[in-house]
C-alpha positions as CSV (number, residue, x, y, z in Angstrom):
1,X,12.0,-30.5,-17.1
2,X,9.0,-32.1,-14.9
3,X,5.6,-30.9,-15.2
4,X,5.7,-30.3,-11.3
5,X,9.2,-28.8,-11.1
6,X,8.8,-25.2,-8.9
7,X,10.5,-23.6,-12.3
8,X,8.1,-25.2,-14.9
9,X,6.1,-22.4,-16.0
10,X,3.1,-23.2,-18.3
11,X,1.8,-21.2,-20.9
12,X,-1.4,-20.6,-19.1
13,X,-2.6,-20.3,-15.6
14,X,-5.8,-21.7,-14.6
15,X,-6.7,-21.2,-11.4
16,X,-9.9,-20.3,-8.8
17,X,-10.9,-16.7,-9.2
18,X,-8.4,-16.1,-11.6
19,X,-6.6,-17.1,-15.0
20,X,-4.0,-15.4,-17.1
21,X,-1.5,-16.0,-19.7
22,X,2.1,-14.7,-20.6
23,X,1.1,-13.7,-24.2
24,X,-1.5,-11.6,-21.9
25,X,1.0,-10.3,-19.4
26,X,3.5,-9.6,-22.6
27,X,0.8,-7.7,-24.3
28,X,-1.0,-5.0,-21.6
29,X,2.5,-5.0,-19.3
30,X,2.5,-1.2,-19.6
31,X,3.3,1.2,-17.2
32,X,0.7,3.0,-14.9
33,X,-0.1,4.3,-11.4
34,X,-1.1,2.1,-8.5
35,X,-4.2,3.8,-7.8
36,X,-4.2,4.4,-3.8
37,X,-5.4,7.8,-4.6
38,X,-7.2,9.0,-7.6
39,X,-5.5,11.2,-8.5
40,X,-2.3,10.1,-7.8
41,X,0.1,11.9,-5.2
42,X,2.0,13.1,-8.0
43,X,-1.0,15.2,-9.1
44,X,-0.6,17.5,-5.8
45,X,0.1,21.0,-5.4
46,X,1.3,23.4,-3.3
47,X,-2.0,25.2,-4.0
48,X,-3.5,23.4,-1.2
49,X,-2.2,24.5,1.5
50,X,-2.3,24.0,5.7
51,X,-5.5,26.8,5.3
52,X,-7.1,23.9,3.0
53,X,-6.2,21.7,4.9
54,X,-8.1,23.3,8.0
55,X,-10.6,23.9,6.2
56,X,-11.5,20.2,5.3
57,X,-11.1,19.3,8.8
58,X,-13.3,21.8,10.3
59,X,-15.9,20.9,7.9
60,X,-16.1,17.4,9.3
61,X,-16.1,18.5,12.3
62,X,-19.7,20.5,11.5
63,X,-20.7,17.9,9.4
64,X,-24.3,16.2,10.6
65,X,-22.1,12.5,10.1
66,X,-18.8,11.5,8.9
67,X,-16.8,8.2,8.1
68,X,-14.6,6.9,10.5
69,X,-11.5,7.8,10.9
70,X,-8.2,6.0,9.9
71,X,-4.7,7.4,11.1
72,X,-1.1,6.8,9.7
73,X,2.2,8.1,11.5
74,X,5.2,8.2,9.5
75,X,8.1,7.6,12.0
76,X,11.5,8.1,9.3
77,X,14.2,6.3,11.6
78,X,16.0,3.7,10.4
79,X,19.3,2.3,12.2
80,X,20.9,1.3,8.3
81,X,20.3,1.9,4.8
82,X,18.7,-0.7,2.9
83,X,19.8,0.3,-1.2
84,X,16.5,-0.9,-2.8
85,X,14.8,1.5,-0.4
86,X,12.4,4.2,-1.8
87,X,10.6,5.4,1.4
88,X,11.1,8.9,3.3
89,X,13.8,7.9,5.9
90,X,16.5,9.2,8.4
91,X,19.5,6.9,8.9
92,X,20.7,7.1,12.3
93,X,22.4,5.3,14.7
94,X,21.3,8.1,17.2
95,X,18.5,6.8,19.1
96,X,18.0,9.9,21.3
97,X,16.1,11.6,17.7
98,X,13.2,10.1,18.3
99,X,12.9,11.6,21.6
100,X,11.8,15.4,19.5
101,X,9.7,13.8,17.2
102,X,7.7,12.4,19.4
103,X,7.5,15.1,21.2
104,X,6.2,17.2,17.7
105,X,4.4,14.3,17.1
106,X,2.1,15.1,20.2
107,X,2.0,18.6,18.9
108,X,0.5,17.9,15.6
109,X,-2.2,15.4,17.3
110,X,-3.3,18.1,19.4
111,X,-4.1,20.8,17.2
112,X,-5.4,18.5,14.5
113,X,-7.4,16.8,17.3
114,X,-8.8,20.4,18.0
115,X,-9.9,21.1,14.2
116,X,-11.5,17.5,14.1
117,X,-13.8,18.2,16.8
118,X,-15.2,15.3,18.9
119,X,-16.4,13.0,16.3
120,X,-12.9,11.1,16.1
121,X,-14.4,7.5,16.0
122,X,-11.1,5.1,14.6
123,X,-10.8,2.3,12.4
124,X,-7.5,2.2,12.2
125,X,-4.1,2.7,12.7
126,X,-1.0,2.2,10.8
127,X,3.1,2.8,12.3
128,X,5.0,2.6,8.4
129,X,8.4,4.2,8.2
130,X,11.3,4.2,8.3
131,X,11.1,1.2,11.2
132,X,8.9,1.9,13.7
133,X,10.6,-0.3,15.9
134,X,13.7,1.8,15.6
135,X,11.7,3.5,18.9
136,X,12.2,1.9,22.7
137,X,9.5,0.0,24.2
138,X,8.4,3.1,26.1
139,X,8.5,5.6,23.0
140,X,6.1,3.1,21.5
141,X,3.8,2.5,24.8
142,X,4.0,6.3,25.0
143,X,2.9,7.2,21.6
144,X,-0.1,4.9,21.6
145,X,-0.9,6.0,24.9
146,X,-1.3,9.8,23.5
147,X,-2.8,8.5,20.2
148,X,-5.6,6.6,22.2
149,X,-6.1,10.4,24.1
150,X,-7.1,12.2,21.0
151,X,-9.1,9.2,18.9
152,X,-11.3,6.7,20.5
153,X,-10.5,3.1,18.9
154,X,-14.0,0.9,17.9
155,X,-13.3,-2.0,19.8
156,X,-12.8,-3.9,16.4
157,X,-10.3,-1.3,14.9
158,X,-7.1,-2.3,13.1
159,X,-3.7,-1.6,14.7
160,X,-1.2,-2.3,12.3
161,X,2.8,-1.6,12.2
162,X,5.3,-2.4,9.7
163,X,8.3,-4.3,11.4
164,X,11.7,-5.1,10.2
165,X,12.6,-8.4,11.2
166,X,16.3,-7.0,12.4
167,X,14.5,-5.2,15.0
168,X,12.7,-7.7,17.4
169,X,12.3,-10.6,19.3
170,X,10.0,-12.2,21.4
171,X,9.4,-9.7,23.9
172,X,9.2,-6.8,21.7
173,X,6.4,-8.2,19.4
174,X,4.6,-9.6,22.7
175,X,5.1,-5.8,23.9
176,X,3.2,-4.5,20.8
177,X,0.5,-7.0,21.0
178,X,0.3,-5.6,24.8
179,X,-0.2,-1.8,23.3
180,X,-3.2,-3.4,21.4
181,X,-1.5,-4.2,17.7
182,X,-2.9,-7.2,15.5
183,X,-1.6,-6.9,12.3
184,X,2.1,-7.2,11.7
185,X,3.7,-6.7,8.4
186,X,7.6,-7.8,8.2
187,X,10.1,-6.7,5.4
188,X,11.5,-9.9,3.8
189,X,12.0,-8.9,0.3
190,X,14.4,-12.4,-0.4
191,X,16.1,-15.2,1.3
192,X,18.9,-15.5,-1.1
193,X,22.5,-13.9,0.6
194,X,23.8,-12.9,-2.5
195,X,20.5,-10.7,-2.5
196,X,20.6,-9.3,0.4
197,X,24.1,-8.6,0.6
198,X,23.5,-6.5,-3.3
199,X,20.9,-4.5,-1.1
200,X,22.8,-4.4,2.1
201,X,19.7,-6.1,4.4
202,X,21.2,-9.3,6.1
203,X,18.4,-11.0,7.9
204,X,18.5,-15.0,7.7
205,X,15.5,-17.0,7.2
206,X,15.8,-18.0,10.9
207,X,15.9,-14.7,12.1
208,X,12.3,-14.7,10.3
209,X,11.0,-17.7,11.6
210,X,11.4,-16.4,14.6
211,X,9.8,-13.4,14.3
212,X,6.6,-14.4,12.3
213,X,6.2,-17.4,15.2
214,X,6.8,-14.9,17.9
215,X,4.1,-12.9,16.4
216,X,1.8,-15.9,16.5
217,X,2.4,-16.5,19.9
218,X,1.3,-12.9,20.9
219,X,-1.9,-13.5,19.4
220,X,-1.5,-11.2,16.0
221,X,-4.6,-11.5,14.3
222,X,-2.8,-11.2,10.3
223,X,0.5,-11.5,9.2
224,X,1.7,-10.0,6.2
225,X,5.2,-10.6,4.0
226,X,6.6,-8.6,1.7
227,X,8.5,-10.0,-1.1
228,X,10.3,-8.4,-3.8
229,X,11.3,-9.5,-7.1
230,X,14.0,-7.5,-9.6
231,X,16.3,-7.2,-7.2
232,X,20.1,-7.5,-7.7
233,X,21.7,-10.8,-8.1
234,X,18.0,-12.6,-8.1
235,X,17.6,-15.4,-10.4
236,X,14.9,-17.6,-11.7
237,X,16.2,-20.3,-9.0
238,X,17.2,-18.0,-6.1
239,X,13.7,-16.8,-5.9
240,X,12.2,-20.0,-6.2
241,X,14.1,-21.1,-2.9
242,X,12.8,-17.7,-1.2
243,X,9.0,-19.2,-2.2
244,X,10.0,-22.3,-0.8
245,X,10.7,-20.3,2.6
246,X,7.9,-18.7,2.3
247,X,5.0,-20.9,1.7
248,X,6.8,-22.7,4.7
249,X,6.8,-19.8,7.1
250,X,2.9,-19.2,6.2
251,X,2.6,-15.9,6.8
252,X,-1.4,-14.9,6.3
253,X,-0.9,-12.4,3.6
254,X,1.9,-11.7,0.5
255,X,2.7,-8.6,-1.0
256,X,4.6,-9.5,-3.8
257,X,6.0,-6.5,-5.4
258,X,7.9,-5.4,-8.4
259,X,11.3,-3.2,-7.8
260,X,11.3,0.1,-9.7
261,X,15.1,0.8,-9.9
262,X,15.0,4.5,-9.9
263,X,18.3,5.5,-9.1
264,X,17.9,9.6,-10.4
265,X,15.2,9.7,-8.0
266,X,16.1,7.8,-4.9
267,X,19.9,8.3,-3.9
268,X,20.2,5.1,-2.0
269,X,19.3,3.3,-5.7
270,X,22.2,4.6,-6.9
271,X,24.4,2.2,-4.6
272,X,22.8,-0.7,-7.0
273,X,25.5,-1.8,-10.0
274,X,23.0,-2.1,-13.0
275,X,24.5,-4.7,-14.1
276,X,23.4,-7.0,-10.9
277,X,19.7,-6.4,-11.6
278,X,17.9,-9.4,-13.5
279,X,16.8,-8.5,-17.4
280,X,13.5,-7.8,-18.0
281,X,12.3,-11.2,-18.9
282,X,13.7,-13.0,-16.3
283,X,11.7,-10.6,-14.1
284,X,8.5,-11.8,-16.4
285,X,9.9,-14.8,-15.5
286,X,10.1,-14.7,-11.8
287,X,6.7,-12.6,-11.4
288,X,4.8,-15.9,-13.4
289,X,6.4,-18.5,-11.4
290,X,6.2,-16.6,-8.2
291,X,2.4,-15.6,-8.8
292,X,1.7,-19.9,-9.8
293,X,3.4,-20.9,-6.5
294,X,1.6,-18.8,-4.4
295,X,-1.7,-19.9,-5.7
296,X,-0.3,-23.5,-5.8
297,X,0.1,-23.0,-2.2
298,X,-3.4,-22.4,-1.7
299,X,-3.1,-18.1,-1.5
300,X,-6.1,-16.5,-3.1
301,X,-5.0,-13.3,-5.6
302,X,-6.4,-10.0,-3.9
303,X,-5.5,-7.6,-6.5
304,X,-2.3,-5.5,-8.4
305,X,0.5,-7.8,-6.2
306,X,-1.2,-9.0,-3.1
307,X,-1.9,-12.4,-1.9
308,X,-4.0,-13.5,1.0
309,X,-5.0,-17.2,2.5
310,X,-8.6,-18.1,1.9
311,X,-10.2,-17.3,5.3
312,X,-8.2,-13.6,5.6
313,X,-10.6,-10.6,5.8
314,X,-8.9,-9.7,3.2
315,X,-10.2,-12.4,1.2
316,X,-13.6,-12.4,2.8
317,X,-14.2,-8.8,1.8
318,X,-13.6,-9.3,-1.9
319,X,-16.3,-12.3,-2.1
320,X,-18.6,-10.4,-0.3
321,X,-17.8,-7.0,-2.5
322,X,-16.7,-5.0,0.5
323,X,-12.8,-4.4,-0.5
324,X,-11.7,-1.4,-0.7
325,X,-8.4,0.4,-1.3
326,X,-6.5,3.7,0.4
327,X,-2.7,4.9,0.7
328,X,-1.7,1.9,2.8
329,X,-3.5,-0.6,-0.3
330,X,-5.9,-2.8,-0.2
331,X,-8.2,-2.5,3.0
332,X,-11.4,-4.0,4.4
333,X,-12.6,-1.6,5.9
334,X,-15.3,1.4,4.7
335,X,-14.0,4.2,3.1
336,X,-12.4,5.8,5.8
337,X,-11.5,9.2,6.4
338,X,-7.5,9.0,6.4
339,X,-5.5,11.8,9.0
340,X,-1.6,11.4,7.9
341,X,1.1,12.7,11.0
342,X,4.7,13.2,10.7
343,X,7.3,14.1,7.4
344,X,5.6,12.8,4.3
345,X,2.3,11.9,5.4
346,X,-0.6,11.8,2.9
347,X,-4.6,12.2,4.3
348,X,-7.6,12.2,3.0
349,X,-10.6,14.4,4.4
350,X,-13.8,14.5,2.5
351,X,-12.8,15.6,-1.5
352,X,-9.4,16.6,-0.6
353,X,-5.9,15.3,0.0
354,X,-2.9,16.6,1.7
355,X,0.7,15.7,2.0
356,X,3.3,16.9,4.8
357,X,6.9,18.7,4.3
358,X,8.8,15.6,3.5
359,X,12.0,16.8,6.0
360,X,12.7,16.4,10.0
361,X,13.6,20.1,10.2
362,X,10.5,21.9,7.8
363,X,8.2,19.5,10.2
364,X,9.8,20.8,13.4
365,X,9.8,24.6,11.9
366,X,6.2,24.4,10.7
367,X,5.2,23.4,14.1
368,X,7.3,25.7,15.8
369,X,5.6,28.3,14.1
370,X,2.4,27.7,14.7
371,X,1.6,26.0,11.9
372,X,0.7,22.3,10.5
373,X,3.5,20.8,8.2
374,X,0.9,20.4,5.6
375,X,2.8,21.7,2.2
376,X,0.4,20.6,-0.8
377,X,-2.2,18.3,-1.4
378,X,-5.5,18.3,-4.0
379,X,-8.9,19.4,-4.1
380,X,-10.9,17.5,-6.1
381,X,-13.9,18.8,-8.4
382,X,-17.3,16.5,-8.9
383,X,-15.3,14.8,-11.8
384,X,-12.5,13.6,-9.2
385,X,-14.8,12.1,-6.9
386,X,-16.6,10.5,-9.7
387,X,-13.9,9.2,-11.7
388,X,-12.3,7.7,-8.1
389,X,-15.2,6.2,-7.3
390,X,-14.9,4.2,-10.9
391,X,-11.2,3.7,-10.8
392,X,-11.1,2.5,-6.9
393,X,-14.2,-0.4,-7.7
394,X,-12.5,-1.4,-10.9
395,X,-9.2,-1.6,-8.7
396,X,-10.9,-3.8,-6.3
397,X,-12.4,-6.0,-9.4
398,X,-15.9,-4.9,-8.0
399,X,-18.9,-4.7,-10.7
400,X,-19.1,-1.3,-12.1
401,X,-22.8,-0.8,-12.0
402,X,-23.8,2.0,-14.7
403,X,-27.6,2.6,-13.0
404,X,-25.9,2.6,-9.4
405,X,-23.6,5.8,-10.5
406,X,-26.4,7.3,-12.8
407,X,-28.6,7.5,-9.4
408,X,-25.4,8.8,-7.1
409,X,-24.2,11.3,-9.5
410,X,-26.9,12.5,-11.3
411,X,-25.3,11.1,-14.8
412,X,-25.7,8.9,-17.8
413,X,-22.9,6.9,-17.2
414,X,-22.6,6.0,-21.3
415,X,-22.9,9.5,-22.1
416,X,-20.3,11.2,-19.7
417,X,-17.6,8.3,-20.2
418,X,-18.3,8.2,-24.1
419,X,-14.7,8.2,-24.9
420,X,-13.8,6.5,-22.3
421,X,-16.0,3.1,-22.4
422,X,-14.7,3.6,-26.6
423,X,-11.4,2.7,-25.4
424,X,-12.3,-0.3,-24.0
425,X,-12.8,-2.1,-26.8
426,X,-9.3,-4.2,-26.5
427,X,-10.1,-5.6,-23.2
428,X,-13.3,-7.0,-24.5
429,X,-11.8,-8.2,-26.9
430,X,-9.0,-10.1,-25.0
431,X,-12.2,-11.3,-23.0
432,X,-10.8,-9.3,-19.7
433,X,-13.9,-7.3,-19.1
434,X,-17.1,-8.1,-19.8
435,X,-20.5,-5.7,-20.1
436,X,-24.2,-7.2,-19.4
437,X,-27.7,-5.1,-18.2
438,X,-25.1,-2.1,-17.5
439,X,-22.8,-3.2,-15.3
440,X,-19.3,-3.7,-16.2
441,X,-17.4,-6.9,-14.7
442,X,-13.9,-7.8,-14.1
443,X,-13.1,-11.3,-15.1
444,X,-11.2,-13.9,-13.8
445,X,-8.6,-13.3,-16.8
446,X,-9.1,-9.4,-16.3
447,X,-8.0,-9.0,-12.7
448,X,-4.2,-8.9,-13.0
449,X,-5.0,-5.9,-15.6
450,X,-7.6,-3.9,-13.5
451,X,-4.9,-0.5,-13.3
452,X,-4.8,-1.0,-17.4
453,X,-8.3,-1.1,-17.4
454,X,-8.7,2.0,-14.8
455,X,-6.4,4.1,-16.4
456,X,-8.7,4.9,-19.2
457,X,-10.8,6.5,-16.6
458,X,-7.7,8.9,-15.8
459,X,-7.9,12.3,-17.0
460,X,-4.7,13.7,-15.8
461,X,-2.7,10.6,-17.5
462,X,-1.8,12.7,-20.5
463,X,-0.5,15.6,-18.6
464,X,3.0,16.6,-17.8
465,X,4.1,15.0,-14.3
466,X,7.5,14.2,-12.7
467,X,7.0,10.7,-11.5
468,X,7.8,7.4,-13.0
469,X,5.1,4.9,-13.0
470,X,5.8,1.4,-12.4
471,X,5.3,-1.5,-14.6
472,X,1.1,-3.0,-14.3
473,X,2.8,-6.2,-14.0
């Protein structure tokens, strides 16, 4: 085969900011969380309640300053199920739901609006679903237009919304530019048919094109792509086409992620013939060549499976050490207090989490009765805020600086990790991490295995849950 053939994979990848190898991938390829929370969502309880949850957000809201805010809204709507799909959703060709939410939507702002107190300075917003665009021109317009009456916008604040590509054209993605959005993030997952017919989600790469160029036309500040790889009928030479498309299209950012098939878990999995999905090496496979191309092409590695072109903020936080990383991933923005609205949000007020009733009808009854839909969530000790504040810079491939902690914490960094910095010992060894003057580094071999790496710092790893992590690769 040629050296420069697109399915050539070398042994070794050498490349600016980062290097790896398959004997690496083969040996710390475990299985671990993703780290937008420490701990992890599946370490919540129904302990924490919509009383906790009050209680967090009236103690901002007396609190002598606060981080910004950030806000998510969970609209569940989608006109058609897609079978690879894990997310909270409502199929529904009825577009007169949306009409209620909304409507309990405005409900929940307002009362959570009235525990925050005035200091509601934003960041951020994020529409995920579901498909957000499943709502009418108006609904949306509508929405923000309440959003922007209970939290006041810096005039550099992100607006992002996820958007499947099904969904628009030119004067819908012009309309959300208009309502002040300027990040997009569009669903591609593959360009192969035989793909997307296996996970019912027919959307040429034309249809695409269109989209993505539309958005550039409106004046979107970032673009982002998702990809997938382990889905059904994907091959080595299928997903090499998709890259192809791709790196053509341009988009300003990748997430390149790895399908969990999970079919006891999420119904719509179940629709998958096992037989269809690739073997496990020919996802290694796919995940090497995928990650070489994109670099090829000139995208810099952000962290875990994202991919961003070198003059993205994205990008231009992690050289200047300002990453950082929430529920919605990596972020450049300051370590934002997160308010979740609608079924299945998560937020994040001060030490606490909280996740919503993950059904239309609970929502709608909670609120009904008075009540905020918030149904558990997690309070976290000293330890918790320590240990995420060690996990979340080693997830961002940020220098772990032993003095820095010692001063914030009141610790001795060697002495309250003992065990922990014991463990370490096989990423030195495999010349991932490396330790000088107390500060711990990530190095350019290391990064692809930073949630290896922070998992050591996890003390609820070794207790019972119900979840499935993914594969670290």
């Amino acid at each position: 085969m040629d050296a420069n053939h697109p399915l050539n994979i070398h042994n070794a990848i050498a490349l600016p900011d980062i290097e790896f190898s398959e004997a690496l991938v083969r040996r710390f390829d475990s299985s671990g969380p993703r780290y937008t929370s420490y701990p992890t969502a599946d370490r919540f309880n129904q302990g924490f309640d919509e009383h906790s949850y009050i209680d967090h957000l009236s103690r901002r809201a007396t609190a002598p300053s606060n981080p910004p805010l950030s806000v998510y809204f969970h609209l569940p709507f989608c006109e058609q199920l897609c079978y690879f799909c894990a997310c909270n959703k409502v199929i529904t060709q009825d577009h007169s739901r949306t009409t209620k939410y909304l409507q309990y939507l405005d409900i929940e702002m307002e009362r959570v609006a009235g525990y925050l107190g005035n200091d509601r300075k934003t960041e951020q917003l994020h529409l995920g679903g579901g498909t957000p665009t499943f709502l009418t021109a108006d609904e949306l317009t509508g929405l923000m237009n309440s959003v922007r009456q209970h939290f006041e916008f810096t005039p550099d604040a992100e607006l992002g919304v996820e958007i499947d590509p099904r969904t628009v054209n030119e004067k819908t993605l012009a309309m959300l530019a208009g309502l002040g959005f300027n990040r997009t993030s569009f669903g591609v997952q593959d360009f192969d048919p035989d793909v997307q017919a296996a996970v019912n989600r027919i959307q040429p790469v034309e249809m695409v094109e269109r989209a993505l160029k539309a958005s550039r036309d409106a004046g979107f500040e970032s673009i982002n792509a998702d990809l997938i790889y382990g889905l059904p009928k994907q091959t080595l030479t299928s997903f090499a086409r998709t890259l192809d498309e791709i790196v053509r299209l341009s988009p300003d950012r990748i997430a390149l992620y790895n399908y969990a098939h999970l079919p006891t878990r999420f119904k719509a999995q179940r629709l998958i013939q096992p037989e269809d999905l690739p073997s496990a090496e020919t996802r290694l496979q796919i995940f090497l060549m995928a990650t070489r191309r994109l670099l090829e092409a000139g995208y810099v590695y952000i962290g875990l499976d994202h991919f961003a072109k070198p003059d993205d903020e994205l990008n231009l936080a992690r050289l200047d050490k300002s990453l950082h990383r929430n529920f919605q991933g990596y972020t450049t923005r300051a370590d934002c207090d997160l308010i979740g609205f609608g079924v299945s949000a998560i937020g994040k007020v001060g030490a606490s989490y909280s996740g919503s009733v993950r059904s239309v009808n609970a929502y709608y009854q909670a609120l009904d009765e008075g009540r905020l839909p918030t149904e558990r969530g997690f309070e976290l000790s000293f330890d918790d805020v320590l240990r995420r504040d060690v996990i979340m810079t080693l997830m961002c491939s940020m220098p772990l600086d032993f003095a820095k902690l010692d001063q914030q914490y009141g610790i001795v960094f060697e002495e309250y990790f003992a065990q922990e910095l014991a463990k370490l010992s096989q990423f030195y060894e495999a010349g991932l991490i490396v330790l000088a003057d107390r500060v711990l580094n990530v190095t350019a071999k290391g990064r692809m295995f930073v949630r290896g790496v922070g998992m050591l710092f996890d003390k609820y790893l070794g207790q019972p849950t119900v979840s499935t992590y993914s594969k670290l690769i």
